[in-house]
Each structure stands twice: as C-alpha cells, then as structure tokens.
N, C-alpha and C positions, 0 to 999 in steps of 0.2 A: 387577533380577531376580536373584534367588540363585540361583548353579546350582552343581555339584559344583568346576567348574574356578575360582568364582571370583564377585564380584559384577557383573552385568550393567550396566553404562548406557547408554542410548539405545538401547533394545532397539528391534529391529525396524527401526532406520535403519542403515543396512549399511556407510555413510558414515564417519560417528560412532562407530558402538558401540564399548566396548571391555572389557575387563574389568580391577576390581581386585580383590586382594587385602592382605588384613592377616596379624595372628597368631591371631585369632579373628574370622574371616567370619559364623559368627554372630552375633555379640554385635554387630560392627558393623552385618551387618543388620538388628539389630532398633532399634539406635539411629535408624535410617532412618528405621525404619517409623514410628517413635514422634513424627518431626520432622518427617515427610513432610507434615503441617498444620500450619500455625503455632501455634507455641508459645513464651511469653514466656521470660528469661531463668532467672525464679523455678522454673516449669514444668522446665526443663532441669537447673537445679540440683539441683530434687529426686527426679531421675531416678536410681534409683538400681543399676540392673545393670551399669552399668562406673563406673569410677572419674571422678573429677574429670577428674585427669589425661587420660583417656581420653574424656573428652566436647570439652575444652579442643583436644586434638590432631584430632578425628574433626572439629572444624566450623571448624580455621584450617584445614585441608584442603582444604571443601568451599569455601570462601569464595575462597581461592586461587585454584583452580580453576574458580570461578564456579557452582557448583551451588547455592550457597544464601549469604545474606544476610541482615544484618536489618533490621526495618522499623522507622518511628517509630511509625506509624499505630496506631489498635487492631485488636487480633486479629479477621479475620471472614476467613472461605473466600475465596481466589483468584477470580475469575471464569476463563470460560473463556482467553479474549483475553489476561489478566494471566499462566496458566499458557504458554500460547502465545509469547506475546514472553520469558517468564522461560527457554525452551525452548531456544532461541538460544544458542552458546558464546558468555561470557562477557557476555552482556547481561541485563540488568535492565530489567524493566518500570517501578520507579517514575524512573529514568533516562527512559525511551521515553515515558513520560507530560510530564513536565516538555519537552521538545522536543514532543511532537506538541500538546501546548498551547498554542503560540505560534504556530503554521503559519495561517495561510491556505489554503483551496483556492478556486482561483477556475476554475471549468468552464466552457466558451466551446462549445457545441453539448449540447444534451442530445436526440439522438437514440437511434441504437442500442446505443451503448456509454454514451455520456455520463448517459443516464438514470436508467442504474442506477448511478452513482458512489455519490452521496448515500449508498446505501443502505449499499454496500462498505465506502466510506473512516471511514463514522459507526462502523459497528462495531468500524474499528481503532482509535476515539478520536479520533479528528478532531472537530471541534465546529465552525469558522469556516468555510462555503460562501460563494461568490458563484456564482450561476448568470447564465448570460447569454447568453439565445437570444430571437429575435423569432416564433417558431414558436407556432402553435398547434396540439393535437393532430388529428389526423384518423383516420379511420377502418382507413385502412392504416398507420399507427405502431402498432396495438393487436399486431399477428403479431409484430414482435421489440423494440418498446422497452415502458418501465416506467409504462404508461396502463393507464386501465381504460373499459370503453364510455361508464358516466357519466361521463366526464371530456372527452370528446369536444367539441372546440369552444371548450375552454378552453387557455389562455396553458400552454407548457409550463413555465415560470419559477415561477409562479402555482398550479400542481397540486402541483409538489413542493415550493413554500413552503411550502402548505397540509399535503401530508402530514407534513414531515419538520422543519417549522420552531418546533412545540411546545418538538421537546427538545432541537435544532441552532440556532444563530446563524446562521442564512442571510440574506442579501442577492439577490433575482429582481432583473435587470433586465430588460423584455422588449423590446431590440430587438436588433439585429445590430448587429456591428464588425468594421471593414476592417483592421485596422492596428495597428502597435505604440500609436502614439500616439493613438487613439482608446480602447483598454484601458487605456494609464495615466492618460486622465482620467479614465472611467468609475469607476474602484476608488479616489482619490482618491491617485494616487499608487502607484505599486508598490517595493516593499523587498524585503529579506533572506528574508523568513519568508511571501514569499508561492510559490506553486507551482500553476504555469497550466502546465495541463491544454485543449489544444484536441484538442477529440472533433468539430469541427467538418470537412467537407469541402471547407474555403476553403484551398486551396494560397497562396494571394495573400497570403493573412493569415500562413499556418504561415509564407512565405517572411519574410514585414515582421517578426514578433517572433524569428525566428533570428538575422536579421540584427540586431536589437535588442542579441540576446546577446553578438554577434559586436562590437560596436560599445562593448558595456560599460553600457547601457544597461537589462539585467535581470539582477540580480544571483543571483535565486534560479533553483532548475530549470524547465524545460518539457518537460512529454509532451506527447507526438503518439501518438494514438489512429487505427489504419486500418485498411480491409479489402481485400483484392483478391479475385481469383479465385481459391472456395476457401481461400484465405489469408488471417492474420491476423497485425498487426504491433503493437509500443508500441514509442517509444523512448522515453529519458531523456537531455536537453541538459541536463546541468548546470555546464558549463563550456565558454570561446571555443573550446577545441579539438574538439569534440565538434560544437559550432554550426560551424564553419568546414566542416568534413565532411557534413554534413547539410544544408549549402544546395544540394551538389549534387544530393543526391537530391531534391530539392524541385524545383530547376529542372528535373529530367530528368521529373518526374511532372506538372509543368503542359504537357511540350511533348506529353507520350503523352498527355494528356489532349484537346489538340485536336486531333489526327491518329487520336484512336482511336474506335471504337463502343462506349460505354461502358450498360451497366444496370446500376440497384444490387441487384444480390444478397442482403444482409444479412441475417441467419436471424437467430434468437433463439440459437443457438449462438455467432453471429459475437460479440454485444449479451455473452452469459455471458463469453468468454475473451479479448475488449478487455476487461470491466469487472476479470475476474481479473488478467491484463497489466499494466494501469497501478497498480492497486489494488498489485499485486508491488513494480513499480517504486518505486512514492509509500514503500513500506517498505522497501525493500533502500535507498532512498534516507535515510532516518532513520536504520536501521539502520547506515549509512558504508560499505556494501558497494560495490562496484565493477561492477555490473551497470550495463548502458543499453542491453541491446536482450532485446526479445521477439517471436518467432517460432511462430505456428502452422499448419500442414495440416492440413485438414479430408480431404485426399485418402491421404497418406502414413500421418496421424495423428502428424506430429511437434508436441512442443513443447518449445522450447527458450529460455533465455536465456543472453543471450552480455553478456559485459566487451568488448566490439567493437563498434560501428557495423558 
C-alpha cells in the first residue's frame, strides 16, 4: 500500500508490517503494481517507465527479501492457497508443494475432529490420506461430525473414500487399532514422510505410539487431537523430547479417566477448531516453525499456540 510516509507491506498485519522507501516511491510503486501478476522476463524487459538498471535493482531486492521469485511453470493466476503459503516471510509455495507431496497423512479416528481433516489438509495440498476407523455413522454423529442423514449406517472410512477419494489418494481401512505395532502393519510399514494424526479417544493407543517415538520407532510427527470441558487441545510430537514429556500427560489422562464421571460434550465448534488446530499444526510443521501446542476456551474465548508442551 502507498501511503505519504512510504510503501506499506503486510498491511493490516500489525506483526509484520513495515514500511519502505526509495528515491522515487512512485515509480517503484507502480513497478509493483505492474509485477504484482506474473509476468515473464520478456514482459519485464519491456517495461519501460524505470530504467533497466532500476527494474535489475527493484526485483534483486524483492527476491532477497522473499517478496517475490521466479517461476519455471507457465504464466496462469496464483490460486488462493499458492498466494497464502507465498504470504509467509521468506517461504515459497512451489518450495511447500514439492514437501507437502511426499507426506502421508494417515488419520486414526474420524470422528468429531478427525472427520473433517480430509477436507482441511486436501485444501493445503496434501493428496496421500489413510483413514482408519472401524465406526459406522449413526444418527447422533450428524450434530458435530462431517456425515450427512443419507450416509447414515454407512462405514465412516467408506463415506469419505467415497466423497473425497475422486481427487485424493486415499486408503479406508475399516477397523480399529490398539497399538504402535498394529499401525505399522496396517500402513505397510511407516517412514519419514508419514504423519499420524490420532483424533482417536484411545489414551492406550496415544500412550503405545508416543512411546513408539520415544523408543525411535516413528520417525515422522504425531498429532493428538482432544477436547475437554469447554476446551480444546492439538499437540505436535515431532521429536523423543517432546514424546518423553507428553507421556506424562497421557498417563495422567487415562488415571482421571477411571476415577472420573465423564460425558462427551463435543459440539460442532469443538469438530471446527480441533480440525483448525491440527490442520495449523500439520503446517507450521512443513513450514519448520517451532510450534507443538494448541490451546482453546470455549469459556474465556482464548486461543493460543505455544513452542511449549
């Protein structure tokens, strides 16, 4: 944004913003405006209201800086998603694409949160699901997970093959897993590039694949998708120090579990900011950020994520 003191970027992020200046603010921002769609080298060259020199200077600048790059591809409009990831200091979408194509996500509960993953993660470019729940829908999943009435009585693994498996790689399997080592048969082996996601309510299970981690056993991350009272949580285990710490809350949440009076709560709120939460996660995790915890109140209205267990 041009304004009197200067050129504006990242307007509106209060974080971020800052302002530059040149010897001519105009001139450079109209070289902006002119670049702000892609445009080939030819295109640039023959741009003719600042100099060579002055185009040569104004995009080793940008480039530096991360504000703009060039591409091999052919010229065609940004998508939303491509301008999004490109939005990021110092990151690059065709970067974030070449990594989020080689990922795995393998989901272990597709209930309140997990339901709507598919939906979330497809959008960031993810392509590879394994879903893997032994559930079939019923008439009370319709109020906060990602069912419809006609679907009613059908395999959840099965419904979102169906819906989402046209233009995704997905893999259903429909029964239930106890355990590290029942997951690494099922998937044929787990590596580097995969990233399990349990949205599942099996403490027993969350304990067996932390300990996995701990053990050296799973190399890539695991979320943990959960709700309490009013509350909502994601973490990200992507390394033994992270799993060493997080087995305790595990074990402190199976002891509160049989000494407590529990009902499941879970609104279609709970289902939106787990699916938001982890979906954050699975990308600040791409992205090389240092996040692994998310935290929300339905009571306070807080939400936050922490670089902290």
């Amino acid at each position: 944004m041009k304004k009197e003191t200067g050129i504006e970027i990242y307007h509106g992020n209060n974080r971020l913003n800052m302002l530059i200046n040149t010897d001519d603010n105009d001139a450079f921002f109209s070289f902006l405006q002119f670049i702000s769609t892609a445009k080939s080298r030819e295109e640039i060259n023959n741009y003719t209201s600042i100099s060579q020199i002055q185009k040569d200077d104004i995009l080793l600048f940008l480039e530096k800086k991360g504000y703009g790059y060039w591409i091999s591809d052919t010229l065609k409009p940004l998508t939303r998603t491509e301008m999004f990831i490109n939005t990021f200091p110092q990151t690059f979408y065709q970067n974030y694409e070449i990594k989020v194509s080689n990922q795995r996500i393998i989901i272990i509960g597709l209930g309140t949160a997990g339901s709507y993953l598919v939906e979330a993660l497809s959008k960031l470019k993810f392509n590879h699901f394994v879903l893997i729940d032994g559930d079939s829908i019923e008439e009370k999943n319709l109020e906060a997970q990602n069912y419809l009435v006609n679907e009613i009585g059908k395999y959840k693994v099965e419904t979102l093959n169906d819906r989402y498996g046209e233009k995704h790689q997905i893999t259903p399997h429909r029964k239930f897993i106890a355990n590290y080592e029942e997951l690494n048969r099922l998937v044929g082996g787990l590596t580097d590039k995969d990233i399990i996601i349990n949205a599942s309510d099996d403490h027993e299970l969350m304990l067996s694949l932390t300990q996995a981690k701990v053990d050296n056993k799973i190399n890539g991350p695991i979320l943990v998708c959960g709700y309490g009272v009013l509350a909502q949580t994601a973490y990200l285990i992507k390394n033994q120090q992270t799993a060493i710490k997080f087995i305790d809350k595990i074990k402190s949440l199976i002891i509160s579990k049989k000494d407590g009076i529990i009902a499941n709560s879970g609104s279609v709120l709970n289902a939106f900011l787990g699916t938001y939460m982890v979906s954050k996660l699975v990308l600040d995790y791409m992205l090389e950020k240092e996040t692994v915890l998310a935290y929300g109140n339905f009571e306070t209205n807080e939400i936050r994520f922490d670089c902290k267990l």
